[in-house]
VEXZA-44552 format. One record per residue (C-alpha): x, y, z; residue number from 0; residue in one letter; chain. Coordinates in Angstrom, 2 decimals. Layout:
BEGIN
<<X Y Z> NUM 'A' 'A'>
...
REM end
This chain:
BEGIN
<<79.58 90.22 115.59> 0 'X' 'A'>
<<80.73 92.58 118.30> 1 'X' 'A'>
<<83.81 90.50 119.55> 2 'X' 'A'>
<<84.97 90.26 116.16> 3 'X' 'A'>
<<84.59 93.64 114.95> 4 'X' 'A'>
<<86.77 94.74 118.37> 5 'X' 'A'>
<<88.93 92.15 117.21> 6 'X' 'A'>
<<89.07 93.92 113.83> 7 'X' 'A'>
<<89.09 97.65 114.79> 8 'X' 'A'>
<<92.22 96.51 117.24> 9 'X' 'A'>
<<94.09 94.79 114.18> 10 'X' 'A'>
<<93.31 98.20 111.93> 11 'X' 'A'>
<<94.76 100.65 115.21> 12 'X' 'A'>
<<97.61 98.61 115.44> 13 'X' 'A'>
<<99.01 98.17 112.00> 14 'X' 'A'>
<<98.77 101.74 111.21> 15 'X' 'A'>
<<100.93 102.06 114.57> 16 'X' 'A'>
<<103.48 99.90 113.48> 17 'X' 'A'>
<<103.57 101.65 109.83> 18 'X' 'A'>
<<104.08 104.87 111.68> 19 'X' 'A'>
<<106.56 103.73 114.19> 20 'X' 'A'>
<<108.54 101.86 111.05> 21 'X' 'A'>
<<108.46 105.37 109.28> 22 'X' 'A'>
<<109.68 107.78 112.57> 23 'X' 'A'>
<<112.09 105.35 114.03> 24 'X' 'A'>
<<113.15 105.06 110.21> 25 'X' 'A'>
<<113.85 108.70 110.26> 26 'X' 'A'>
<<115.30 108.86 113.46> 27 'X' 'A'>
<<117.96 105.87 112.81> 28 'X' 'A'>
<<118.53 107.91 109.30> 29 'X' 'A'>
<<118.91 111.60 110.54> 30 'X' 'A'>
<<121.35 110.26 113.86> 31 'X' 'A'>
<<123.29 108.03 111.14> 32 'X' 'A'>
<<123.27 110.77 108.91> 33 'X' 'A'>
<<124.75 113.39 111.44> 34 'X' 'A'>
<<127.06 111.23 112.80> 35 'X' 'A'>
<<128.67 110.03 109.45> 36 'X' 'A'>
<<129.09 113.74 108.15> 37 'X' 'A'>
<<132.48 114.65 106.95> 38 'X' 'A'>
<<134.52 117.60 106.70> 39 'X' 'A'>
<<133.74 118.94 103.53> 40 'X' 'A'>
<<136.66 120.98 100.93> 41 'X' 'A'>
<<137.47 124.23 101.18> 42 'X' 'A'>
<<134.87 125.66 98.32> 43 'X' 'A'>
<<132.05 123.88 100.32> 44 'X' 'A'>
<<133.08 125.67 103.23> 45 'X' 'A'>
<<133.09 128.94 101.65> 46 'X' 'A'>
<<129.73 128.03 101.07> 47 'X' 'A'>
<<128.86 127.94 104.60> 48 'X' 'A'>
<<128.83 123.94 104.43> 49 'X' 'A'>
<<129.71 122.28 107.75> 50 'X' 'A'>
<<129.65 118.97 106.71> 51 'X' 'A'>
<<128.88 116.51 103.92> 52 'X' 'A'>
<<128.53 113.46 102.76> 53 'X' 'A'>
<<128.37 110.77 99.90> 54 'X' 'A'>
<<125.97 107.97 99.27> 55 'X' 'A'>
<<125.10 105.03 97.01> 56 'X' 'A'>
<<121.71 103.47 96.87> 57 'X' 'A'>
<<118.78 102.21 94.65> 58 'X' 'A'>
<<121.32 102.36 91.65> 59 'X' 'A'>
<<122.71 106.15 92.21> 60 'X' 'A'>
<<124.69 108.37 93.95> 61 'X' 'A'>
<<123.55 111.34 96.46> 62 'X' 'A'>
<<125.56 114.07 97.59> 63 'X' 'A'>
<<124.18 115.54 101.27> 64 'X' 'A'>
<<125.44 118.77 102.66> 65 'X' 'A'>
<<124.28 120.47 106.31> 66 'X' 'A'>
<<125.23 124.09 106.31> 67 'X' 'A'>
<<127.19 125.29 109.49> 68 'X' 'A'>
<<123.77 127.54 110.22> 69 'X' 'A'>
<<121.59 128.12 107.17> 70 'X' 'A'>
<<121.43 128.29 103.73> 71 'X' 'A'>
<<121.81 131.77 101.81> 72 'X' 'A'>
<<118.46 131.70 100.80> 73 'X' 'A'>
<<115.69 129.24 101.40> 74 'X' 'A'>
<<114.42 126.32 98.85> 75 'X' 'A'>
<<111.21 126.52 97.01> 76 'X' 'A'>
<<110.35 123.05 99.13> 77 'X' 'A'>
<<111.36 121.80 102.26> 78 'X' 'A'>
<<110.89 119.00 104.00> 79 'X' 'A'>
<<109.53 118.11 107.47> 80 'X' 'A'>
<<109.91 115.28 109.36> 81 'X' 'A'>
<<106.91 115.68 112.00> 82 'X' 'A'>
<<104.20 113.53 111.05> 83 'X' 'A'>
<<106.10 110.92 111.50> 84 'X' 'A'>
<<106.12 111.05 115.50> 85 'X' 'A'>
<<102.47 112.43 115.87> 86 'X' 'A'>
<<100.79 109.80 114.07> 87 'X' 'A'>
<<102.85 107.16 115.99> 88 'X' 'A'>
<<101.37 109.09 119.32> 89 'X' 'A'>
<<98.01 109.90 118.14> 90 'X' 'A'>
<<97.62 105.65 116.89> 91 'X' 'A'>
<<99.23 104.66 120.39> 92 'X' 'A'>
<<97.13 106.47 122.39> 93 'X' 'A'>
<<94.34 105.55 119.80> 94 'X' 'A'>
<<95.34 101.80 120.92> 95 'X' 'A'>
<<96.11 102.33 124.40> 96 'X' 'A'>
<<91.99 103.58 124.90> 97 'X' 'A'>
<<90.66 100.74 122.93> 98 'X' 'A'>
<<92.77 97.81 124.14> 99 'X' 'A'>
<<93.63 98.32 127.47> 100 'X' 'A'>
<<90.86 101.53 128.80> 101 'X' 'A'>
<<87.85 100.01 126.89> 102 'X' 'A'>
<<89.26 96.34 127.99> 103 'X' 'A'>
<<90.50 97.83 131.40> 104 'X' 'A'>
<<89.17 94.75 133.85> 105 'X' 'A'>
<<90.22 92.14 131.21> 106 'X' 'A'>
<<94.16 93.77 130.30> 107 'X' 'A'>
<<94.73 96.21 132.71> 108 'X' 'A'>
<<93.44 95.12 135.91> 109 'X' 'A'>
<<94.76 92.27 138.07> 110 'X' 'A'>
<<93.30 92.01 141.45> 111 'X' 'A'>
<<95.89 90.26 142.58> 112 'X' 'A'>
<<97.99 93.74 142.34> 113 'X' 'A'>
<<95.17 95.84 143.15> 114 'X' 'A'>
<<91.73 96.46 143.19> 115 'X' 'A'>
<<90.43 99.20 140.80> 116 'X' 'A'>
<<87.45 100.28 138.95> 117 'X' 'A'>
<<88.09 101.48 134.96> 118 'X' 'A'>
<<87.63 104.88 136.26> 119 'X' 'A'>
<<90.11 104.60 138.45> 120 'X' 'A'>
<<92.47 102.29 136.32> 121 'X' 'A'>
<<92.07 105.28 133.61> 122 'X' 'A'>
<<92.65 107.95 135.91> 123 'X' 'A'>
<<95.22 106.52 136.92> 124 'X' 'A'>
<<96.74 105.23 133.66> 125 'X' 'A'>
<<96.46 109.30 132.23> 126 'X' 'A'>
<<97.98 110.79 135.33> 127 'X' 'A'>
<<100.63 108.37 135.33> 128 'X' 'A'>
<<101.97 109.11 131.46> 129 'X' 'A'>
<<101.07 112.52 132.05> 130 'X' 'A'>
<<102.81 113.31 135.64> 131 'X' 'A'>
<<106.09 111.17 133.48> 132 'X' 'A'>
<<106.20 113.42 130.47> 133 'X' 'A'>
<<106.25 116.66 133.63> 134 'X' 'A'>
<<109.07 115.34 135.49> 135 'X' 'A'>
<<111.23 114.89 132.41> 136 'X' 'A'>
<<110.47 118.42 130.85> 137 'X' 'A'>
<<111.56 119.88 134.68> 138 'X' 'A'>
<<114.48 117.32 134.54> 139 'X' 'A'>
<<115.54 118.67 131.20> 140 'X' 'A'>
<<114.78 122.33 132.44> 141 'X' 'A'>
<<117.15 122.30 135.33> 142 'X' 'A'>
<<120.73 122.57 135.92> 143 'X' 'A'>
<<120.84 119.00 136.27> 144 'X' 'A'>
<<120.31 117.84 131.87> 145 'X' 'A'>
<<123.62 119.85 131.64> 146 'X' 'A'>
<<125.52 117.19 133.29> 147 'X' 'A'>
<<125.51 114.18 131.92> 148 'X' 'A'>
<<127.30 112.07 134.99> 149 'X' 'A'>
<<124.11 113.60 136.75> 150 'X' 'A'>
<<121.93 113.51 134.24> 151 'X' 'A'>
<<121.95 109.76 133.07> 152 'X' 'A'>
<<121.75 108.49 136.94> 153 'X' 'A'>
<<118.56 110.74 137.53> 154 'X' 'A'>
<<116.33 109.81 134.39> 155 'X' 'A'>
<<117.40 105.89 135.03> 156 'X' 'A'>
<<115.94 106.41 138.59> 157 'X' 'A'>
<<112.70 108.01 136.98> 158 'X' 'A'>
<<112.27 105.50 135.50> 159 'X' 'A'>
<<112.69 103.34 137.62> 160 'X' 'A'>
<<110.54 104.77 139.79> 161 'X' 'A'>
<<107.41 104.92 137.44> 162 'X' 'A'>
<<107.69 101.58 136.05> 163 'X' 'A'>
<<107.74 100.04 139.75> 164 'X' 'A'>
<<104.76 102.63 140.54> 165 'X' 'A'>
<<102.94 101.25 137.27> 166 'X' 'A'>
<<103.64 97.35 137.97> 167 'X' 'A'>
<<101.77 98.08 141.64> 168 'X' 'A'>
<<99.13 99.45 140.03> 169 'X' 'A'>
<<98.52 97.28 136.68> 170 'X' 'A'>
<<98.39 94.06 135.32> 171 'X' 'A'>
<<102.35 93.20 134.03> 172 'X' 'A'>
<<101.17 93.59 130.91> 173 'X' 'A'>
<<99.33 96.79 131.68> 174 'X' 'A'>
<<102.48 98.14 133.20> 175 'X' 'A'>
<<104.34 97.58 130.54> 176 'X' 'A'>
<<102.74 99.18 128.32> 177 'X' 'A'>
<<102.35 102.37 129.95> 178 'X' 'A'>
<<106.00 102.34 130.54> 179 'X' 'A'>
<<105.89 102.37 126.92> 180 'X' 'A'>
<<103.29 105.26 126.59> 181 'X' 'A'>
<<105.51 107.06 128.97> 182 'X' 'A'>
<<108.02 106.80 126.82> 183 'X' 'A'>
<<106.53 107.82 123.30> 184 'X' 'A'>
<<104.63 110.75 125.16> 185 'X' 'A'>
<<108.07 112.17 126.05> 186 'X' 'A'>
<<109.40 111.12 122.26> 187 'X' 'A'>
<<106.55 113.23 120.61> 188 'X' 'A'>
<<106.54 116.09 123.15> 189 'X' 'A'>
<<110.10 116.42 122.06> 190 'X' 'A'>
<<109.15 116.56 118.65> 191 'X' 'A'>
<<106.41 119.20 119.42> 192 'X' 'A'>
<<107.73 121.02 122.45> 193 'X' 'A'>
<<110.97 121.86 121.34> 194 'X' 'A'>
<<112.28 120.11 117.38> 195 'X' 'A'>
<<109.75 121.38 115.36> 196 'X' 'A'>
<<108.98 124.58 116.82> 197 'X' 'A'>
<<113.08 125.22 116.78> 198 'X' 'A'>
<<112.87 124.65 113.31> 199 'X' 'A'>
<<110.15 126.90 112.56> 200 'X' 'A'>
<<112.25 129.31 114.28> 201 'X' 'A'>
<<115.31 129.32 111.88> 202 'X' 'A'>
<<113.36 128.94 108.73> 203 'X' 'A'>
<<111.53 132.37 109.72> 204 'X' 'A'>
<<115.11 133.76 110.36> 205 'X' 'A'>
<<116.17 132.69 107.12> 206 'X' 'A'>
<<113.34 134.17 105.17> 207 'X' 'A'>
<<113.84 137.32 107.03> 208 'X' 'A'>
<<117.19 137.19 106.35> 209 'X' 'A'>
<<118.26 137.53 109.85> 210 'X' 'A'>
<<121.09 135.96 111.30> 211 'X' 'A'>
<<120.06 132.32 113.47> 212 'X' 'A'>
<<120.09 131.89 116.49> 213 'X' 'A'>
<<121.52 128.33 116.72> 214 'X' 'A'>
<<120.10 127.71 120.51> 215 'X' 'A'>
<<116.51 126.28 119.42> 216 'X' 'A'>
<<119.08 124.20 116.75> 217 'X' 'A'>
<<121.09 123.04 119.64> 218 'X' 'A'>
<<117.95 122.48 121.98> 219 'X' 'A'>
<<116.28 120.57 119.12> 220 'X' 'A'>
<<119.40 118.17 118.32> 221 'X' 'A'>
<<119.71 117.10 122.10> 222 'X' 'A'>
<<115.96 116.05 122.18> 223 'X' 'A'>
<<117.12 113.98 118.89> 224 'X' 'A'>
<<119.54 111.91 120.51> 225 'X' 'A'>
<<117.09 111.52 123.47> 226 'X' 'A'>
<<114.71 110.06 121.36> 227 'X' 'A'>
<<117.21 108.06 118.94> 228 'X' 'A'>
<<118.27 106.23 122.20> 229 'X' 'A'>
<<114.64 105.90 123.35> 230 'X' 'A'>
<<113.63 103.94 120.24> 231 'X' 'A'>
<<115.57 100.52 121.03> 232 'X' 'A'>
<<113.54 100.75 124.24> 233 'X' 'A'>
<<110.13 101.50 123.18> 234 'X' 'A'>
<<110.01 99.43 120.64> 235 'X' 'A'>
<<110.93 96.33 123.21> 236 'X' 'A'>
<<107.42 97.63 125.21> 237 'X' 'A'>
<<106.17 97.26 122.27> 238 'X' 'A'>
<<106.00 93.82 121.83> 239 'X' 'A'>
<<106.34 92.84 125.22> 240 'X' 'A'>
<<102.99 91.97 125.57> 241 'X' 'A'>
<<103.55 88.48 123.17> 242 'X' 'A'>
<<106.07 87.44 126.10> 243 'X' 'A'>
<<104.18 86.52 129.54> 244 'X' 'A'>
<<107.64 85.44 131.24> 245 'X' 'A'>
<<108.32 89.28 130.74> 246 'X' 'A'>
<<105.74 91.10 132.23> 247 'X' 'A'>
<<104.71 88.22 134.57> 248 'X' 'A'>
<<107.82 87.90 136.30> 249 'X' 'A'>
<<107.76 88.58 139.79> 250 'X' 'A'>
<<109.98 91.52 140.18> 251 'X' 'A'>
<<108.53 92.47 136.46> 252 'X' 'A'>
<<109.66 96.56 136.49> 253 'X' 'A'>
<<113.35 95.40 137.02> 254 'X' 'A'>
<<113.22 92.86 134.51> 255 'X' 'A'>
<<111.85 95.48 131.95> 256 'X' 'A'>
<<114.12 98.22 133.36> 257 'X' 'A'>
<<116.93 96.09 132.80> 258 'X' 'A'>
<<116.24 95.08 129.35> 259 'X' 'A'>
<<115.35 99.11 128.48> 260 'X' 'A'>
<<118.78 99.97 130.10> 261 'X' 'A'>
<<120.33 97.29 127.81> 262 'X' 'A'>
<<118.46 98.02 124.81> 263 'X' 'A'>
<<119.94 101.91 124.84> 264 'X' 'A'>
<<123.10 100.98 125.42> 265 'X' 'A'>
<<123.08 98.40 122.29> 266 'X' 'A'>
<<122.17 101.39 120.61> 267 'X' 'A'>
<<125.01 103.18 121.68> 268 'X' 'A'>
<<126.60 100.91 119.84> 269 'X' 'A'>
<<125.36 102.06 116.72> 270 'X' 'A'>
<<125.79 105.51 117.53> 271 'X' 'A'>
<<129.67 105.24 118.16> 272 'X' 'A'>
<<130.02 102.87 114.61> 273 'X' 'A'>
<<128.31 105.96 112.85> 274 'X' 'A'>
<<130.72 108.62 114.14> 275 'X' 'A'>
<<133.79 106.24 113.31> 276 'X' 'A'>
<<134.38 104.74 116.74> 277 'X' 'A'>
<<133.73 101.08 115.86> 278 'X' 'A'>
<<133.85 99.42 119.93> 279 'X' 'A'>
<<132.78 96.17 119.69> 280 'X' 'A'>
<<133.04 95.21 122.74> 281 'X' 'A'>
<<129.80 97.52 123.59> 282 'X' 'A'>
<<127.68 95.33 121.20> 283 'X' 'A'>
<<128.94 92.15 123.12> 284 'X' 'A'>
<<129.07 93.48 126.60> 285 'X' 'A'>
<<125.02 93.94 125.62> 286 'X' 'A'>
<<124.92 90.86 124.36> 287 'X' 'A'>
<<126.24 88.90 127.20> 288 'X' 'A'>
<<124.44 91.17 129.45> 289 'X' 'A'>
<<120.78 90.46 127.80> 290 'X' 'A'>
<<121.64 86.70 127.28> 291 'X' 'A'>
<<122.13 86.91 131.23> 292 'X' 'A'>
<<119.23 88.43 132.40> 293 'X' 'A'>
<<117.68 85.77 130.31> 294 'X' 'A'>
<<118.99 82.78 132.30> 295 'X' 'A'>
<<118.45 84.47 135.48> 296 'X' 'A'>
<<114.29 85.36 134.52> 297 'X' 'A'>
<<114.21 81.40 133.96> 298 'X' 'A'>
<<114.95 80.24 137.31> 299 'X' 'A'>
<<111.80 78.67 138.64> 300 'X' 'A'>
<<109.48 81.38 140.47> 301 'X' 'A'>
<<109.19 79.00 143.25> 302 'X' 'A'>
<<113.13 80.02 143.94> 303 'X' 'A'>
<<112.48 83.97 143.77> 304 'X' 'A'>
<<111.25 85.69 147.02> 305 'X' 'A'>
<<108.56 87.88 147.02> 306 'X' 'A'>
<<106.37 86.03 144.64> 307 'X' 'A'>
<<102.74 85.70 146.04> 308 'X' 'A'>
<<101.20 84.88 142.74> 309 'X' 'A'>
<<100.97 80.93 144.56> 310 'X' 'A'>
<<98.87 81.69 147.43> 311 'X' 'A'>
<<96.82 84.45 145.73> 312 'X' 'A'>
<<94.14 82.52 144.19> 313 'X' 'A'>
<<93.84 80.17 147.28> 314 'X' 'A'>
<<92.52 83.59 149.04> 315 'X' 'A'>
<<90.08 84.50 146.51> 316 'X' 'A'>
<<88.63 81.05 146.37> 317 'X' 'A'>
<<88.01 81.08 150.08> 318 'X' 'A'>
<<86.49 84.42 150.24> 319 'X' 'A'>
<<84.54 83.26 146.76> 320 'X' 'A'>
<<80.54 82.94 146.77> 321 'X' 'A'>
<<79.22 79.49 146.25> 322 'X' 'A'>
<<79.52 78.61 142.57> 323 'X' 'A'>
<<75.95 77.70 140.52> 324 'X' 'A'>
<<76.24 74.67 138.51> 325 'X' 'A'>
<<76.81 76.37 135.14> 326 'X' 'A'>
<<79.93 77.69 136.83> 327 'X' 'A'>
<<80.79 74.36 137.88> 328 'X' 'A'>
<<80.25 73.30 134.55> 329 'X' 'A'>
<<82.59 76.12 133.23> 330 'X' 'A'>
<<85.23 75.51 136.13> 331 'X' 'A'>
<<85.20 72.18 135.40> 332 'X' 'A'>
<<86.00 72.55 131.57> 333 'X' 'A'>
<<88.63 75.23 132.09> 334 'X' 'A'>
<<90.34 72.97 134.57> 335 'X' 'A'>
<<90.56 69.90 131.77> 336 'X' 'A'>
<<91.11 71.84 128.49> 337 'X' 'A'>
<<92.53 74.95 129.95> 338 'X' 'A'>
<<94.45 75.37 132.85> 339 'X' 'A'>
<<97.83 73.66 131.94> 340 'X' 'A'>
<<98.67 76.45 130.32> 341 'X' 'A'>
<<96.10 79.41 131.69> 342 'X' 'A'>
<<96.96 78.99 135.88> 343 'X' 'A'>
<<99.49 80.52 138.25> 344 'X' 'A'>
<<101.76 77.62 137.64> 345 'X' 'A'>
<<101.26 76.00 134.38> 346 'X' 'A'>
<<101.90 71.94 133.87> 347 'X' 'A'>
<<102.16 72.38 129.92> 348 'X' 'A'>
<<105.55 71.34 128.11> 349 'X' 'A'>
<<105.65 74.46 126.45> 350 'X' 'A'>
<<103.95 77.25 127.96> 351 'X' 'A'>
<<105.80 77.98 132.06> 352 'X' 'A'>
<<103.74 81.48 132.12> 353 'X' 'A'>
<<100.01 81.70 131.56> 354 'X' 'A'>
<<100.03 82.86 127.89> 355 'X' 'A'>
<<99.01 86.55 127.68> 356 'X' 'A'>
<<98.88 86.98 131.55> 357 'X' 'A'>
<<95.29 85.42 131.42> 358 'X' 'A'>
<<95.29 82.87 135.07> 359 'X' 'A'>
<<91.72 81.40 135.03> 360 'X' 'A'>
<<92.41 79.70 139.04> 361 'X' 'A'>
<<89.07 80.54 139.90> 362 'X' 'A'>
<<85.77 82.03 139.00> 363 'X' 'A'>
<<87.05 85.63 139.50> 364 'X' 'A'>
<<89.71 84.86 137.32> 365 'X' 'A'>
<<86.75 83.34 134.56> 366 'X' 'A'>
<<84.72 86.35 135.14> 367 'X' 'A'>
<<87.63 88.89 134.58> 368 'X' 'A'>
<<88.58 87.25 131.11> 369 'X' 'A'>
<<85.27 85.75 130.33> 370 'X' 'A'>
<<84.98 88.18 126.76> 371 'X' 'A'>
<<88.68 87.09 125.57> 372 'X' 'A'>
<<87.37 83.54 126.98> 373 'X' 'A'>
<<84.46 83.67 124.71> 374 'X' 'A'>
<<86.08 85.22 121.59> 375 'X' 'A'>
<<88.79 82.86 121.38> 376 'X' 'A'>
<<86.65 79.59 122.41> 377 'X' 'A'>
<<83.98 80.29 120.68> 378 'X' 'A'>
<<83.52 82.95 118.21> 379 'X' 'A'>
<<87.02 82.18 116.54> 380 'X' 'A'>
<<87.56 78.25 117.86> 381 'X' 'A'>
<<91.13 78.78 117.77> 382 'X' 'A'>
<<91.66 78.50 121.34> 383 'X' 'A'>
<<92.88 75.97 123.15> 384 'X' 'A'>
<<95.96 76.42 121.23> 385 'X' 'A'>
<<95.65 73.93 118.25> 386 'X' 'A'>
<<93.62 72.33 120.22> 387 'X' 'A'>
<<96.27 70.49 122.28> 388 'X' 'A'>
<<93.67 69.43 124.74> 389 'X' 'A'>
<<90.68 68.26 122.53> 390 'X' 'A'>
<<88.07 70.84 123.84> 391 'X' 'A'>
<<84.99 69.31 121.97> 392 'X' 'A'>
<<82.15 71.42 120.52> 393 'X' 'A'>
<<79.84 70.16 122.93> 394 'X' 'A'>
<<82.36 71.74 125.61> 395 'X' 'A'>
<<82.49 75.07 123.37> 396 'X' 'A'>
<<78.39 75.18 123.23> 397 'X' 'A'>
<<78.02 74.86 127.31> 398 'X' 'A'>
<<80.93 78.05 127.44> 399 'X' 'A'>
<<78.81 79.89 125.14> 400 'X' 'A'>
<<75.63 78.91 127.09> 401 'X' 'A'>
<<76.91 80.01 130.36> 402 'X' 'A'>
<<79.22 82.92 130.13> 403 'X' 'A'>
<<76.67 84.53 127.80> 404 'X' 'A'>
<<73.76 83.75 130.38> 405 'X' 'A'>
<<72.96 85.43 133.41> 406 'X' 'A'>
<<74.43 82.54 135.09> 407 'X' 'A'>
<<77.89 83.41 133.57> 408 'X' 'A'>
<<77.56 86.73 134.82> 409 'X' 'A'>
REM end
């Protein structure tokens, strides 16, 4: 029952991620479109202190919205927060993050073929990573350099840059990926809870005192918004990267995914110019063209690409391999008839060109690493190989069972 109830447990974490990603990014998209769309409101409403409003239909009625230039006279009986929003995302991705990829390290996160590490070490690593990231773009942010946005925008692109390339030679792809995306929603919510909410907090206590506000915290606050608001596009593309192999497998897989994050914001940009009234749509189709591109090029065959040892790599574990036992021969020798077209380092099937999930089973390393998922999906839920494409019998599913789950499996 064990494999199953992991399988479970994972399914629970990650819907309630998604329904709390749907609900901040939902905000997020609403409060940028919101701000941008404001208009200049009449002359009573600025008498008022109003800075800008605006008018709405929806759900079979009209709303009137107002933002005051810095507070209200007095304040409301209830107000609303937007908060929870980004610290359940966090608190359900890093929920996720421990039991997919730390409690699954040797299976998701670590590829020999990039480098050899223990958990331990893939954790330690892994934590230090997102939390060194979230460091160097509070200093960033600190320092005369956020003030400038010619300097600003080259600097965080080379960050990161230069963590995503320092992940992908540490992790799996698929590993990497998604602690590019961690990276990312750490900063997101340490926005939220460094600087948004507490700047909030700030001016309400102002208000109730009835002291004038300080709009710096305001200011400080709104920046980090449109941080995040173009940080969204991105994150949620590491999101789901790990359902696309000829992502995260790609040979020169940090580019690839820097590329498409670099892309993604500036599709957003997009967005963010329609909202304020500067429709440019040439933005959305320079994007366009420029993600259809990067596309074509990530489809050339591997064997054209320099660099890519993922060939020769499992030649040079089997020859430093110990002799295999004859239930691994067994196993090897299923895997290489109902398996391997698609699950190698250079698959034969007619649909599948990258080993589906990242999972290469060349050689009994390779077996041993995924052996679990091999297991789970083989045996426990039968739905593997996919629709059963190569007739694996259930004789062949019994001897998988009877091996892997042995001590001569292990």
């Amino acid at each position: 029952m064990w494999p199953q109830l992991y399988e479970w447990i994972s399914l629970f974490i990650k819907w309630f991620h998604v329904i709390c990603a749907f609900a901040w990014i939902g905000a997020s998209f609403y409060f940028t479109w919101l701000d941008n769309s404001l208009k200049t409101p009449p002359k009573h409403k600025k008498k008022q202190g109003i800075k800008g409003d605006l008018w709405a239909v929806h759900g079979g009625g009209f709303y009137e919205v107002a933002k005051y230039q810095a507070a209200p006279p007095a304040m409301p009986e209830q107000l609303h927060w937007f908060k929870w929003e980004a610290y359940t995302t966090w608190i359900t991705g890093t929920l996720l993050l421990f039991w997919m990829y730390y409690f699954n390290a040797q299976a998701y996160l670590i590829d020999p073929r990039v480098m050899a590490l223990s958990t331990h070490e893939a954790i330690a690593m892994g934590v230090g990573g997102i939390v060194l990231g979230v460091m160097a773009y509070e200093l960033i942010l600190r320092s005369p350099i956020s003030r400038k946005q010619i300097v600003f925008i080259p600097v965080m692109l080379l960050m990161g840059a230069l963590f995503f390339y320092g992940f992908s030679q540490i992790f799996s792809g698929r590993g990497a990926f998604i602690h590019m995306g961690a990276l990312i929603g750490s900063i997101m919510a340490n926005n939220v809870f460094l600087k948004i909410i507490p700047g909030q907090r700030k001016m309400v206590r102002q208000v109730t005192a009835g002291k004038p506000v300080d709009p710096k915290p305001g200011l400080e606050g709104k920046r980090r918004s449109v941080h995040n608001n173009y940080f969204t596009l991105p994150v949620v593309f590491l999101m789901i990267s790990n359902h696309y192999p000829m992502v995260y497998q790609h040979p020169f897989n940090w580019a690839v995914g820097m590329a498409i994050l670099l892309i993604s914001a500036y599709i957003r940009h997009y967005f963010n110019l329609k909202h304020s009234g500067k429709h440019q749509p040439w933005v959305l189709g320079a994007g366009s063209v420029a993600m259809l591109s990067l596309a074509v090029v990530i489809s050339l065959p591997a064997a054209t690409l320099p660099n890519d040892k993922s060939a020769i790599q499992p030649a040079m574990a089997n020859s430093e391999a110990a002799p295999l036992t004859p239930g691994q021969h067994t196993v090897m020798d299923i895997i290489e008839q109902r398996c391997s077209s698609c699950h190698s380092s250079s698959p034969t099937d007619d649909v599948f060109k990258v080993a589906p999930l990242g999972a290469v089973f060349d050689n009994w390393q390779d077996v041993e690493r995924w052996k679990e998922r091999i297991l789970v999906r083989t045996v426990d839920t039968g739905d593997m190989p996919f629709l059963n494409k190569t007739t694996m019998t259930d004789e062949e599913r019994k001897k998988l069972n009877n091996v892997l789950r042995s001590n001569a499996g292990s």
